[in-house]
Backbone of each chain as ProteinMPNN parsed JSONL, in Angstrom:
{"seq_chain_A": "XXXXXXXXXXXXXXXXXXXXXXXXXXXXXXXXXXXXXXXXXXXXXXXXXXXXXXXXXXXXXXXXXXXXXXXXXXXXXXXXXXXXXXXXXXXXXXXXXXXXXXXXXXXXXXXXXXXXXXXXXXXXXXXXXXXXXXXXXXXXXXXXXXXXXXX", "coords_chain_A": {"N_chain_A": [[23.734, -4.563, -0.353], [23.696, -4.008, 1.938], [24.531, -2.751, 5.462], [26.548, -2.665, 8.089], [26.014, -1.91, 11.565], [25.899, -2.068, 13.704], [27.424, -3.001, 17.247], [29.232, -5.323, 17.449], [30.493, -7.985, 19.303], [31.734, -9.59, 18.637], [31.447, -12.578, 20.222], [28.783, -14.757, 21.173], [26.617, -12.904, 20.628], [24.344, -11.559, 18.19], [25.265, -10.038, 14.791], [24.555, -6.68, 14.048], [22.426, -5.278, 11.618], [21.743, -2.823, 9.454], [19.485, -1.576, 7.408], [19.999, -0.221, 4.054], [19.627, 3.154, 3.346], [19.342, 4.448, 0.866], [18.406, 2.236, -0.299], [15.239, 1.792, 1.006], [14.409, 3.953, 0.824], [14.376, 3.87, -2.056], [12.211, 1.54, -2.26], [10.188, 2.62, -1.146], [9.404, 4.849, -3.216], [8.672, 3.366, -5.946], [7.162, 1.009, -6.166], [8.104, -2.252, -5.553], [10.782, -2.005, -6.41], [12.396, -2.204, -4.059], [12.024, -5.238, -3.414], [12.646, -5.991, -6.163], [15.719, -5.333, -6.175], [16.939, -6.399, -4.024], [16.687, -8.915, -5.26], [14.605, -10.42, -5.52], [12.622, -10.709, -8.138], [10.209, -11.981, -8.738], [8.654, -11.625, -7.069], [8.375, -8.941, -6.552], [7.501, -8.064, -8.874], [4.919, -9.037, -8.746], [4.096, -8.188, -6.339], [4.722, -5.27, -7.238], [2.761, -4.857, -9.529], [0.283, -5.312, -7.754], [0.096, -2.796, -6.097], [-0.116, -1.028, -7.912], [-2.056, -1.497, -9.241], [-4.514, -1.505, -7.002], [-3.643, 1.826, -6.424], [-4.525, 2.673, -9.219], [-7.249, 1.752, -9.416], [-7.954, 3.214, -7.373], [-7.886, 5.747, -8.676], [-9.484, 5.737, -10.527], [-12.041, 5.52, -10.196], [-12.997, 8.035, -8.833], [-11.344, 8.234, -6.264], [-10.0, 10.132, -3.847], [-7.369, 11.643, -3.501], [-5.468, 11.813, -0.27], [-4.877, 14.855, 1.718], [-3.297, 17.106, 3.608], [-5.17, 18.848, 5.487], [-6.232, 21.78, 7.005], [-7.639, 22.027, 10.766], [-9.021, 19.489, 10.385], [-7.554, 16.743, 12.121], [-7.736, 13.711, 10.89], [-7.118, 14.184, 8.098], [-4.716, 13.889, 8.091], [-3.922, 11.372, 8.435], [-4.767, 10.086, 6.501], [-2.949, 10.887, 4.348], [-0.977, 10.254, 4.934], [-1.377, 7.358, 4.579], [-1.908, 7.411, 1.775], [0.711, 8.74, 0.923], [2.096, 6.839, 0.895], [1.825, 5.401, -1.384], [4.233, 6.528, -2.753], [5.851, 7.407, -5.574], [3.235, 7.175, -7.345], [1.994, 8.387, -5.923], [2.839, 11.542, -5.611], [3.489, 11.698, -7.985], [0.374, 11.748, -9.102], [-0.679, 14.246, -7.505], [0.787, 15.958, -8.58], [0.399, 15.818, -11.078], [-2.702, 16.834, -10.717], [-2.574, 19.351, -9.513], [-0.547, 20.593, -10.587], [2.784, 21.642, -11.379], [4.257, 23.396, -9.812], [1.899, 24.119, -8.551], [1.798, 22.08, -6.86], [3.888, 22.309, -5.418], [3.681, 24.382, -4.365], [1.499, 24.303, -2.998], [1.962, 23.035, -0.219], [1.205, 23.012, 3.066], [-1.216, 22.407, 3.382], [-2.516, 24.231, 0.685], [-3.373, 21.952, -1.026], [-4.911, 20.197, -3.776], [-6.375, 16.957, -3.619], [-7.634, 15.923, -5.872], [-10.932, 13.503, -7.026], [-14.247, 12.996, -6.555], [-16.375, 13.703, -4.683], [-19.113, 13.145, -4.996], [-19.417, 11.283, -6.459], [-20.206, 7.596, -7.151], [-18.24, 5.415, -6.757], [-16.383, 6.626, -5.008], [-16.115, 6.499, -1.577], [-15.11, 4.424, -1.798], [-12.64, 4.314, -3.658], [-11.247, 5.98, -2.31], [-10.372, 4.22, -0.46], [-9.287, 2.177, -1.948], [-7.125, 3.665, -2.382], [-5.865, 4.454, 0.134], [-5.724, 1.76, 0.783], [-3.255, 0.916, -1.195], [-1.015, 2.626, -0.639], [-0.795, 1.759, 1.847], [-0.028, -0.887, 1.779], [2.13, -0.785, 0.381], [4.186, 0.731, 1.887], [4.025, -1.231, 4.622], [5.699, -2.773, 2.303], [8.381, -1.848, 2.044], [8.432, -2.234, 4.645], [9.316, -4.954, 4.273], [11.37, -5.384, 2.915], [13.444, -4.087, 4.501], [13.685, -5.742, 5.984], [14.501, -7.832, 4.433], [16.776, -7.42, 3.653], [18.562, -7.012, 6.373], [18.885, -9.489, 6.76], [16.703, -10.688, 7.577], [14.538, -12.173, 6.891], [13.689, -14.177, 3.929]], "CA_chain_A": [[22.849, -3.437, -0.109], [23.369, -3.056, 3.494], [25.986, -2.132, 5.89], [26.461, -2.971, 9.293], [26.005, -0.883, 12.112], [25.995, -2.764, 15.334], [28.624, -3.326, 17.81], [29.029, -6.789, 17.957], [31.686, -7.913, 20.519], [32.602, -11.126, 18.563], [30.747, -13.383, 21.097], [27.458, -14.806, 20.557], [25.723, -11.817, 20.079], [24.503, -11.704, 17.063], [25.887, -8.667, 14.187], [23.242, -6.304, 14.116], [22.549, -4.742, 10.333], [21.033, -1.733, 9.174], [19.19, -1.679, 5.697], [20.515, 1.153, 3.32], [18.498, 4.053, 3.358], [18.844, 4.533, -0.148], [16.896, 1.016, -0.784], [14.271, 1.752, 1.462], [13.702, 5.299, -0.468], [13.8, 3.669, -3.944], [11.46, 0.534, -2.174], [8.668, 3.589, -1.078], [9.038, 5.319, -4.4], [8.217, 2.861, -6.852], [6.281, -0.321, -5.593], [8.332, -3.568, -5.608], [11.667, -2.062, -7.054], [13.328, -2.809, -2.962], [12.281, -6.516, -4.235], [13.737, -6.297, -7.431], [17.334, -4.706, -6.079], [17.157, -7.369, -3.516], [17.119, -10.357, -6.442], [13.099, -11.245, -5.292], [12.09, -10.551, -8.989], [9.231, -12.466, -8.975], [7.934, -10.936, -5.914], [8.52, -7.497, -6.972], [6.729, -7.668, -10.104], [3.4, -8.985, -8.091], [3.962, -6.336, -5.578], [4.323, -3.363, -8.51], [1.26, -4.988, -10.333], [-0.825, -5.248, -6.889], [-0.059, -1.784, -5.787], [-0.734, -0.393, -9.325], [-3.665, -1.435, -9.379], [-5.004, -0.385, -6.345], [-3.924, 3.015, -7.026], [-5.049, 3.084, -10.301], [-8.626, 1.664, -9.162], [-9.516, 4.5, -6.683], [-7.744, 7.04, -9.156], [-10.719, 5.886, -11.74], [-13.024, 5.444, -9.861], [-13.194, 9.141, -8.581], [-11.281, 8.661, -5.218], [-9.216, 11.435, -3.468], [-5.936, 11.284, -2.33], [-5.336, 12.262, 1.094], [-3.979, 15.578, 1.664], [-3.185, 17.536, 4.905], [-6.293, 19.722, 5.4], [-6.25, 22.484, 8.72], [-8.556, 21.328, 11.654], [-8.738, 18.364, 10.703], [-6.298, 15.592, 12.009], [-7.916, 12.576, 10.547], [-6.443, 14.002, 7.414], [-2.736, 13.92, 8.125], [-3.695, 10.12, 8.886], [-5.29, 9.399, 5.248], [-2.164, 11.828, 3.777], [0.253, 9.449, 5.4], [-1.798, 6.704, 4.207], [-1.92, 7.905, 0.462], [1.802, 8.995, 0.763], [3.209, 5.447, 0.999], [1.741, 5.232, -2.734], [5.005, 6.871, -3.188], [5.884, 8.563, -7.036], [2.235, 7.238, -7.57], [0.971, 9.69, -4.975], [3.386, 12.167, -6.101], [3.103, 11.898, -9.664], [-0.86, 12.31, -9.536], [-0.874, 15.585, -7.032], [1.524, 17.293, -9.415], [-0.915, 15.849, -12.124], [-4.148, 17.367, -10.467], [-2.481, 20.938, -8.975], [0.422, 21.04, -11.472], [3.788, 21.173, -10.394], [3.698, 24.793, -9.477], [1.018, 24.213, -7.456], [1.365, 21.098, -5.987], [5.231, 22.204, -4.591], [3.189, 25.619, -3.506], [0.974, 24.184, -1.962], [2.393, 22.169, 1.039], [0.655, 21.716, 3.111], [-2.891, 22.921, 2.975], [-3.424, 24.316, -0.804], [-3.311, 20.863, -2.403], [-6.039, 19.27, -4.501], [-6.321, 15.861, -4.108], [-8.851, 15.259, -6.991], [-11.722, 12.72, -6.918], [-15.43, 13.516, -6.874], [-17.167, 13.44, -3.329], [-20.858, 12.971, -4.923], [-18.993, 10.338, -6.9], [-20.988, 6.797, -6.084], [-17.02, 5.651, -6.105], [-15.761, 7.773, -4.175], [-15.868, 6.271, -0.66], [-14.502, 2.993, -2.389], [-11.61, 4.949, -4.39], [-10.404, 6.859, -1.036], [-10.141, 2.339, 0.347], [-8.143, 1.704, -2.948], [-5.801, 4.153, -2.371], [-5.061, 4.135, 1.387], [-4.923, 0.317, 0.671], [-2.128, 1.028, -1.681], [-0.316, 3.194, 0.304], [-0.386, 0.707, 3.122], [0.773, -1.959, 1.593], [3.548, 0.071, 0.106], [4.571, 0.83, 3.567], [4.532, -2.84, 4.349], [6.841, -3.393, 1.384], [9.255, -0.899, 2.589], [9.253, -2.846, 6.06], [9.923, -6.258, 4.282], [12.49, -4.989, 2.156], [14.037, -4.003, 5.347], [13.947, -7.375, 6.837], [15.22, -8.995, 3.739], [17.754, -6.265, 4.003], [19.021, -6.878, 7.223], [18.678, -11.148, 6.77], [15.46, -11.493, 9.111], [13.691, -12.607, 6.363], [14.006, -14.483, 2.763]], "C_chain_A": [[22.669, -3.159, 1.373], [24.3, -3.166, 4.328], [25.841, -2.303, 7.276], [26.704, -1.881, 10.401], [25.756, -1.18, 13.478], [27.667, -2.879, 15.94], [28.398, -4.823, 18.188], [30.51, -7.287, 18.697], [32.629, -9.156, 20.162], [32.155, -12.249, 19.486], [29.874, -13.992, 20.165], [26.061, -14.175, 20.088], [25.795, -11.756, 18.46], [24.86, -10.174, 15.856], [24.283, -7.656, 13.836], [23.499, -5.357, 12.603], [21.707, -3.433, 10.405], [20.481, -1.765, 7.449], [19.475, -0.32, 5.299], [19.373, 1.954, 2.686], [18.017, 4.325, 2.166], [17.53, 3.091, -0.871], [15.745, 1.015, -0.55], [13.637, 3.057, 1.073], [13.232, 4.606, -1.734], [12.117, 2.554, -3.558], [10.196, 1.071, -2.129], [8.578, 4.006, -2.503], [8.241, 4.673, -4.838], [7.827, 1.101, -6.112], [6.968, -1.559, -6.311], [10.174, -3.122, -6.175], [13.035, -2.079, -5.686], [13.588, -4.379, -3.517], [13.234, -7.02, -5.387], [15.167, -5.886, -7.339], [17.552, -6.244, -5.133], [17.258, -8.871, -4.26], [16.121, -11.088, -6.195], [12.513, -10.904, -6.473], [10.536, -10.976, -8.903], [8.09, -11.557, -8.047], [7.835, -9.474, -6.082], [7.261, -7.145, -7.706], [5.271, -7.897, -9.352], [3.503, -8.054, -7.237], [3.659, -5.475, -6.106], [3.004, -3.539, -8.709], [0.195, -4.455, -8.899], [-0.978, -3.418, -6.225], [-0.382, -0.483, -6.834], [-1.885, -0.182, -9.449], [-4.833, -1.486, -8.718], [-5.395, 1.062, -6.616], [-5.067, 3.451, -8.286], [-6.805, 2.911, -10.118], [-9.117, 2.864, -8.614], [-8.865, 5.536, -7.097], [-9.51, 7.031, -10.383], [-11.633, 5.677, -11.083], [-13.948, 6.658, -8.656], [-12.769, 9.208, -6.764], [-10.679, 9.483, -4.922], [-8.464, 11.236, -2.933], [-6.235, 12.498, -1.483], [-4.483, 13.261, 1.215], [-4.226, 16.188, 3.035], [-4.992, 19.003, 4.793], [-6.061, 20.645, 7.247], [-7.103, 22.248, 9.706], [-8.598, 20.353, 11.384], [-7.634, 16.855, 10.858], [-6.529, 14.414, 11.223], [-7.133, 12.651, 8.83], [-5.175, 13.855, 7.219], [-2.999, 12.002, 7.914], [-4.025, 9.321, 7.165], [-4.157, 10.167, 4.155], [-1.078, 10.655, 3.967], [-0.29, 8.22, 4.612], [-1.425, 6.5, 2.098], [-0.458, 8.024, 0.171], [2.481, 7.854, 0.494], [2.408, 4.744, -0.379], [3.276, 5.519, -3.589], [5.271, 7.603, -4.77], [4.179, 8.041, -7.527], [1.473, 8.514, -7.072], [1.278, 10.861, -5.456], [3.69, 12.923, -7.367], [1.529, 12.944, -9.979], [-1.477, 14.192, -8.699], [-0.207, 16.222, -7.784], [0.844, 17.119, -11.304], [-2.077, 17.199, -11.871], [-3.839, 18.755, -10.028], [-1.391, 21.599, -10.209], [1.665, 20.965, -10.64], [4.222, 22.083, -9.506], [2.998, 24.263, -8.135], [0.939, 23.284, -6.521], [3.018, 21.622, -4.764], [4.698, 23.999, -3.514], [1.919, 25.549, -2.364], [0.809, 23.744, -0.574], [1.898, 23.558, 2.423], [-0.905, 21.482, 3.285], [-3.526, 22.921, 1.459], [-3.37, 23.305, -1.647], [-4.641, 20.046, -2.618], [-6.124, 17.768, -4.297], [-7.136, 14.935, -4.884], [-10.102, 14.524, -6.132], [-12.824, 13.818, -6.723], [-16.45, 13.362, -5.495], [-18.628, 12.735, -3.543], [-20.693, 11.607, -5.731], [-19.928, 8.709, -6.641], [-19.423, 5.881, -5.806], [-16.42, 5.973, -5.211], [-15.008, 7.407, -2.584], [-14.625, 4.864, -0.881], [-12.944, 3.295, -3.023], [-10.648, 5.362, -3.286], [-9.82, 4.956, -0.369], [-9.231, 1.838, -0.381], [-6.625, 2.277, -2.332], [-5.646, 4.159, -1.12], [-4.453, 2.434, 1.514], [-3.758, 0.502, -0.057], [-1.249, 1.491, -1.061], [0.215, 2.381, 1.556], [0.668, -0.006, 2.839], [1.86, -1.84, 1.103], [4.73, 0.155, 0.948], [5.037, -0.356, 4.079], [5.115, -3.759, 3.626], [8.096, -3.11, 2.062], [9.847, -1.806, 4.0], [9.644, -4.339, 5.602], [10.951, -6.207, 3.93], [13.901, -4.626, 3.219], [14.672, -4.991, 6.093], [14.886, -8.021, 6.225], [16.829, -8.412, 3.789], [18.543, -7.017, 4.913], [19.078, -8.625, 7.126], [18.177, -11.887, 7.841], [14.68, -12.462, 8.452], [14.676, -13.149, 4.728], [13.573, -13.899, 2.05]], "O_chain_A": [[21.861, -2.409, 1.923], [25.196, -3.873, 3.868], [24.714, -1.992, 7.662], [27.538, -1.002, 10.183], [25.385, -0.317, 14.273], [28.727, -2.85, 15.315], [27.611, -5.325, 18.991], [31.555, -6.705, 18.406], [33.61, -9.633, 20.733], [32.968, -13.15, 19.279], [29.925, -13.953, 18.935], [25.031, -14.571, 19.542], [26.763, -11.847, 17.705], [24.563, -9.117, 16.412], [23.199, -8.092, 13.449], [24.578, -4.791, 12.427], [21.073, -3.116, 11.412], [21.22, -1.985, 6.489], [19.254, 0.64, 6.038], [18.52, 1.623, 1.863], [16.814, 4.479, 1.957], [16.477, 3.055, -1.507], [14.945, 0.507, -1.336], [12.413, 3.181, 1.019], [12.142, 4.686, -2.301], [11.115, 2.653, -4.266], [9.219, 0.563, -2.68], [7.624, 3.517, -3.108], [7.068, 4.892, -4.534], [8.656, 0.322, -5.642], [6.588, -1.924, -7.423], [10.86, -4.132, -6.33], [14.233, -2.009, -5.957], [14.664, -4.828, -3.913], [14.085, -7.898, -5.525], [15.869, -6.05, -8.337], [18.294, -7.117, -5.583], [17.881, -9.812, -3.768], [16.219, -12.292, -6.433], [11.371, -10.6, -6.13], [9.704, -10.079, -9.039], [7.027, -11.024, -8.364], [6.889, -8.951, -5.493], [6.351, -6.363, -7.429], [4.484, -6.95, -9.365], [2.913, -6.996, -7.452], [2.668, -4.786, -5.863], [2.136, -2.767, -8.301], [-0.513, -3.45, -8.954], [-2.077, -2.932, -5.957], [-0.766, 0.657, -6.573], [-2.59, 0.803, -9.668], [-5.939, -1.513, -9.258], [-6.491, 1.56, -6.874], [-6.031, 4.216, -8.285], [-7.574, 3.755, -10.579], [-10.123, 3.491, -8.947], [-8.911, 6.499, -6.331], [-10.253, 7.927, -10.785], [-12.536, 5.626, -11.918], [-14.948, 6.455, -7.967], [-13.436, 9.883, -5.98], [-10.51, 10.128, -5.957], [-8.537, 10.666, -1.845], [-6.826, 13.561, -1.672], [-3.311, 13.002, 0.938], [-5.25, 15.868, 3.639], [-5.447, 19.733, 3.913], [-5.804, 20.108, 8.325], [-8.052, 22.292, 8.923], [-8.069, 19.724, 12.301], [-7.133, 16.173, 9.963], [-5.489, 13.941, 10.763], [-6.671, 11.642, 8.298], [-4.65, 13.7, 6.116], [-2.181, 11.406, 7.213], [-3.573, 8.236, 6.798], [-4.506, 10.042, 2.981], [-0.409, 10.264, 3.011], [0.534, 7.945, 3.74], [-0.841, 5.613, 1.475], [-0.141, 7.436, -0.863], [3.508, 7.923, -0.181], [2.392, 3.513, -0.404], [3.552, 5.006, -4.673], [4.561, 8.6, -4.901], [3.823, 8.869, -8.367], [0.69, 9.305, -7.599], [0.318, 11.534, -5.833], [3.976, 14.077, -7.683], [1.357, 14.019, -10.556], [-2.298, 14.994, -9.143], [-0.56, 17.401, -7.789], [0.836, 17.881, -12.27], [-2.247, 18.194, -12.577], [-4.804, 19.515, -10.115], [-1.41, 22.755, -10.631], [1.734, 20.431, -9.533], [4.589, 21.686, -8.4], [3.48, 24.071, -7.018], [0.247, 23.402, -5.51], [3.111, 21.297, -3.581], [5.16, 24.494, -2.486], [1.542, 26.252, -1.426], [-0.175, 23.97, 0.131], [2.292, 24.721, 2.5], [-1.531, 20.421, 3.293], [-4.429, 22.224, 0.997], [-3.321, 23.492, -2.863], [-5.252, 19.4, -1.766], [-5.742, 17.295, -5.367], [-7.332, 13.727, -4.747], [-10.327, 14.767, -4.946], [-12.642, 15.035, -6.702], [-17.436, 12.655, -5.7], [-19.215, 12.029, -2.723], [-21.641, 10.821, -5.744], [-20.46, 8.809, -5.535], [-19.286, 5.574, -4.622], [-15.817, 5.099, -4.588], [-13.87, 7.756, -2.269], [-13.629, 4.552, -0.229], [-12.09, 2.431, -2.823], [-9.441, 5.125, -3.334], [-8.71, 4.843, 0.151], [-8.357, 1.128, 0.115], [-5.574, 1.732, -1.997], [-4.669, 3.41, -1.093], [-3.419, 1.972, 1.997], [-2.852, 0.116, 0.682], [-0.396, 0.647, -0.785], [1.333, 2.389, 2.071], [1.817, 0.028, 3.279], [2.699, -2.72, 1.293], [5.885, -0.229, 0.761], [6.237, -0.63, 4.064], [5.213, -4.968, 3.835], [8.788, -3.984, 2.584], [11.003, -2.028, 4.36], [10.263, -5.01, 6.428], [11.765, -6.94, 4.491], [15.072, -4.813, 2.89], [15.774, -5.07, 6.636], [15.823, -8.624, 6.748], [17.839, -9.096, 3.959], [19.326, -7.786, 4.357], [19.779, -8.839, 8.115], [18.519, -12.821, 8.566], [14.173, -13.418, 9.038], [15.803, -12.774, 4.403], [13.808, -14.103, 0.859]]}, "seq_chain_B": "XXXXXXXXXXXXXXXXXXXXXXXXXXXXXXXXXXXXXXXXXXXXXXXXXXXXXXXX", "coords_chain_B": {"N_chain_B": [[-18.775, 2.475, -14.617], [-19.943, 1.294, -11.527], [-19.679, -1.244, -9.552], [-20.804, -2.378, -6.418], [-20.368, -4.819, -5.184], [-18.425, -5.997, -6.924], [-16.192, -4.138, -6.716], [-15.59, -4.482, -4.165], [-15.094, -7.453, -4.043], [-12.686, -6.995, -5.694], [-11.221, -5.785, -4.416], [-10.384, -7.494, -2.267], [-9.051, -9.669, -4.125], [-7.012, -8.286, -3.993], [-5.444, -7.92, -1.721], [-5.394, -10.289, -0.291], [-3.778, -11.411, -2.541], [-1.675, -9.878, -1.97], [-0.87, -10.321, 0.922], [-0.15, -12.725, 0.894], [1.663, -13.52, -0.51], [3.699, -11.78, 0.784], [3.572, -12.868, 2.942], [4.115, -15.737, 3.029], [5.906, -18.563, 1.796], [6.125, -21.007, -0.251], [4.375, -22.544, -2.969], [2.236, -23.434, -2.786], [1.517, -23.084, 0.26], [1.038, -20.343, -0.141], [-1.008, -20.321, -1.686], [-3.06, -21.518, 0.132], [-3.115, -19.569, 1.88], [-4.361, -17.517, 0.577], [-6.454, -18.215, -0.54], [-8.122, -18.667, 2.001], [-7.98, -15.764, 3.136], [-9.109, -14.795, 0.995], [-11.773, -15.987, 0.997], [-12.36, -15.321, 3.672], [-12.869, -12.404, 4.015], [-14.723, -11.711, 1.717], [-16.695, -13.477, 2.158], [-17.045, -12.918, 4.43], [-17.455, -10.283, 4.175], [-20.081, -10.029, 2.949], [-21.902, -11.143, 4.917], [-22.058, -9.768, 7.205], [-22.875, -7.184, 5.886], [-25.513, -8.374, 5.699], [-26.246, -8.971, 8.219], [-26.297, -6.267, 9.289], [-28.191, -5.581, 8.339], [-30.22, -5.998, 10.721], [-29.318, -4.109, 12.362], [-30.594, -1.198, 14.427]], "CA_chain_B": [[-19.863, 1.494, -13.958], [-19.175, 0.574, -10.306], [-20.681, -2.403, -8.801], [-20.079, -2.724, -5.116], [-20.059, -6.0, -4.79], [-16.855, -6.417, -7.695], [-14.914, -3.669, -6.333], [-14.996, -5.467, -2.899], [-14.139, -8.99, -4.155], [-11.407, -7.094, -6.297], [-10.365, -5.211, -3.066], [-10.358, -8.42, -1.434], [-8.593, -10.081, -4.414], [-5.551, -7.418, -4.253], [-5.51, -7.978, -0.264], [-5.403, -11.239, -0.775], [-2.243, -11.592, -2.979], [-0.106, -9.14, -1.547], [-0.438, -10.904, 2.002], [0.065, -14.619, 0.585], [3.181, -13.697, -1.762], [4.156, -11.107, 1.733], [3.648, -13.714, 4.361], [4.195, -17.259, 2.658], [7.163, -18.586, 0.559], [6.008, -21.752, -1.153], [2.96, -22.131, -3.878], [1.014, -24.26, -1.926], [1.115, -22.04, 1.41], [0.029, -18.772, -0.972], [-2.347, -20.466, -2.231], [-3.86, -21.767, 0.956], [-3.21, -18.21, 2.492], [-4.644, -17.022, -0.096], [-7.811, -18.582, -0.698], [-8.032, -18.196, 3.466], [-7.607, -14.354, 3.122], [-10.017, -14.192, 0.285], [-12.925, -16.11, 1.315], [-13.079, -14.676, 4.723], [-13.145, -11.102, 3.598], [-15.765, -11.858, 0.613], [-18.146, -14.023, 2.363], [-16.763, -12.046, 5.799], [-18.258, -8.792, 3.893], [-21.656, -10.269, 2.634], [-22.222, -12.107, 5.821], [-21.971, -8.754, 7.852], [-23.615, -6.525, 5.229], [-26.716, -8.817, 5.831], [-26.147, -8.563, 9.651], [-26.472, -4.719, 9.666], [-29.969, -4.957, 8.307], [-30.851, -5.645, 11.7], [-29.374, -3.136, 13.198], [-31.223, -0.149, 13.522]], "C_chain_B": [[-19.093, 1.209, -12.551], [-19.967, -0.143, -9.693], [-19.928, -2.699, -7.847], [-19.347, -3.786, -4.397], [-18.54, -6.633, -5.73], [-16.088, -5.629, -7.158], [-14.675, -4.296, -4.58], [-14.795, -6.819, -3.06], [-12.577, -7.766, -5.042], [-10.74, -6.451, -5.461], [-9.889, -6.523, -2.612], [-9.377, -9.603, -1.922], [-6.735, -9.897, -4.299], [-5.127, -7.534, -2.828], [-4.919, -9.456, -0.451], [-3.843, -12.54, -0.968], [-1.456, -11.482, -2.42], [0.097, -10.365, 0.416], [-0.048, -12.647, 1.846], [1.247, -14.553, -0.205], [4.071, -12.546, -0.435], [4.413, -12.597, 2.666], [4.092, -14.927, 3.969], [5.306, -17.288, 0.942], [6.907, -19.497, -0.467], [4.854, -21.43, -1.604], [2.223, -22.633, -3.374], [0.674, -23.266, -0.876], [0.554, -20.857, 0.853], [-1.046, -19.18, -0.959], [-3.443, -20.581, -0.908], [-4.221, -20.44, 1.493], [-4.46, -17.545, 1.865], [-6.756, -17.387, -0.414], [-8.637, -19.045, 0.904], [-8.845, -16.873, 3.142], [-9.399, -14.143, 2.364], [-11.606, -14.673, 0.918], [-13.498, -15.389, 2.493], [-13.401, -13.089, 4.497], [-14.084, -10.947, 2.536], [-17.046, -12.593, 1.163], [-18.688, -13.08, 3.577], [-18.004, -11.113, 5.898], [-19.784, -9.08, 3.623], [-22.355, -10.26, 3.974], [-22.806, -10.162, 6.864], [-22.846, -7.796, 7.302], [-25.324, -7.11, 5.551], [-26.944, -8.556, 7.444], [-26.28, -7.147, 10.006], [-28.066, -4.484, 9.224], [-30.694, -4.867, 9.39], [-30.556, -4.733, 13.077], [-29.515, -1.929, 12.992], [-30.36, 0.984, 13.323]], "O_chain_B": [[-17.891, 0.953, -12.47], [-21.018, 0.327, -9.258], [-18.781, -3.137, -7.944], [-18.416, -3.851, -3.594], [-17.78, -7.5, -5.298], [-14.999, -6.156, -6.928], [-13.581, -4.451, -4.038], [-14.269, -7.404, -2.113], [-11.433, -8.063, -4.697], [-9.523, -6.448, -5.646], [-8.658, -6.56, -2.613], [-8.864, -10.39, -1.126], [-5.763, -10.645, -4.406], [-4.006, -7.029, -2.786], [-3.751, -9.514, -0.836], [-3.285, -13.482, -0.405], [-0.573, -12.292, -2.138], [1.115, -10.945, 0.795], [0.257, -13.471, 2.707], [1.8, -15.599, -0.547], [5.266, -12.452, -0.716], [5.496, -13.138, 2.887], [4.707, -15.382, 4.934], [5.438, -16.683, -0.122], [7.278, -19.17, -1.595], [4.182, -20.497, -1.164], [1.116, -22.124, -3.547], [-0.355, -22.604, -1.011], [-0.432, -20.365, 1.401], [-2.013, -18.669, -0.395], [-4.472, -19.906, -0.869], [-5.402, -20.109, 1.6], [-5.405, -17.111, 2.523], [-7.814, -16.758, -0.415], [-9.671, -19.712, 0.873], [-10.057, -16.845, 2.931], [-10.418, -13.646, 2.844], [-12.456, -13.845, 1.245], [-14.639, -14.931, 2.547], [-14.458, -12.716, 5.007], [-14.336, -9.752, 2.381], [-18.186, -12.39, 0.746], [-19.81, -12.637, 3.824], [-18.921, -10.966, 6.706], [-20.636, -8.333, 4.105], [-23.287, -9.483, 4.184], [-23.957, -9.732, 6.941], [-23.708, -7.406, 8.089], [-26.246, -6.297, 5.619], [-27.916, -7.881, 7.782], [-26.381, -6.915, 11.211], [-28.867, -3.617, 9.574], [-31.625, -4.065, 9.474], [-31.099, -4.62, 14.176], [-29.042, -1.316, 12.035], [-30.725, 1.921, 12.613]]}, "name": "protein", "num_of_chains": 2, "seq": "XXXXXXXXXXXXXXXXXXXXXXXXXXXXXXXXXXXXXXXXXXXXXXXXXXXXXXXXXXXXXXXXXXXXXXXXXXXXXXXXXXXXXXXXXXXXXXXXXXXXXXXXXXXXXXXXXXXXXXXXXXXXXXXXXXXXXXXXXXXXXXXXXXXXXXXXXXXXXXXXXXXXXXXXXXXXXXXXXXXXXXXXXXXXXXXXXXXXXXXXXXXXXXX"}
């Protein structure tokens, strides 16, 4: 799964790798399935579960995914956040606007559910940027293991 | 129902994991990581929550 892309001179320099872009797409998509291409099964499956169920906490518990909003920047930062939920994030905005609406709305008119008066709410928006994160931080291990920085 | 105090141990539980099965390879080191990770962010959060009462 990954392809080399350094100039290495044959010396002691060491070969420098590149992880394959497609792995590190499928690894954001779906939470743990870089792990599971890479042959870390075990590790995968607690990854999927843990980022599942994040999401799924601050979807029930009335939080709001992060969507780009105009004036304010802090939302691009909780959008980016939310985004590295990957087909979770993706899935539930074309849930909550439709699919119509969620591909019409880029990058302002999108819904991102949840309930503001919610008593949730602040707690739900913590789920899901935590998910998203740590998503993100799959993506960069998957890279590592990728490239053979890491086991 | 949302009780503050379970969704921040189960924040804290899911935190927790992912950095002890991320950062550490054997079952022993998770675990230690792990029960590291968790306590300081669960007692961390009480400890602090009580510490803001006195500030005004």
């Amino acid at each position: 799964m990954t392809k080399e892309a350094g100039r290495g001179t044959g010396g002691s320099e060491p070969i420098r790798k590149r992880a394959a872009p497609l792995l590190l797409l499928a690894a954001w998509l779906v939470p743990g399935v870089g792990h599971w291409i890479l042959g870390k099964r075990r590790r995968a499956i607690v990854f999927f579960a843990i980022v599942v169920c994040a999401f799924v906490t601050g979807v029930v518990i009335d939080g709001e995914l992060g969507t780009p909003r105009p004036g304010e920047p802090f939302s691009w930062l909780a959008t980016l956040a939310c985004l590295g939920n990957g087909l979770l994030y993706l899935g539930r905005l074309a849930w909550i606007n439709g699919l119509s609406g969620a591909l019409g709305g880029i990058p302002f008119g999108l819904d991102g559910g949840g309930d503001p008066v919610a008593v949730g709410f602040t707690y739900g928006n913590t789920f899901l940027y935590t998910g998203g994160l740590m998503n993100l931080l799959l993506v960069l291990d998957v890279s590592d293991i990728a490239r053979g920085e890491k086991d | 129902m949302v009780d503050h105090l379970l969704l921040m141990l189960w924040h804290a539980l899911l935190v927790s994991v992912f950095f002890a099965f991320l950062w550490r390879r054997s079952t022993r080191d998770r675990l230690r990581l792990f029960g590291k990770a968790f306590a300081l962010m669960a007692v961390g959060s009480v400890v602090l929550g009580w510490l803001m009462y006195v500030v005004p």
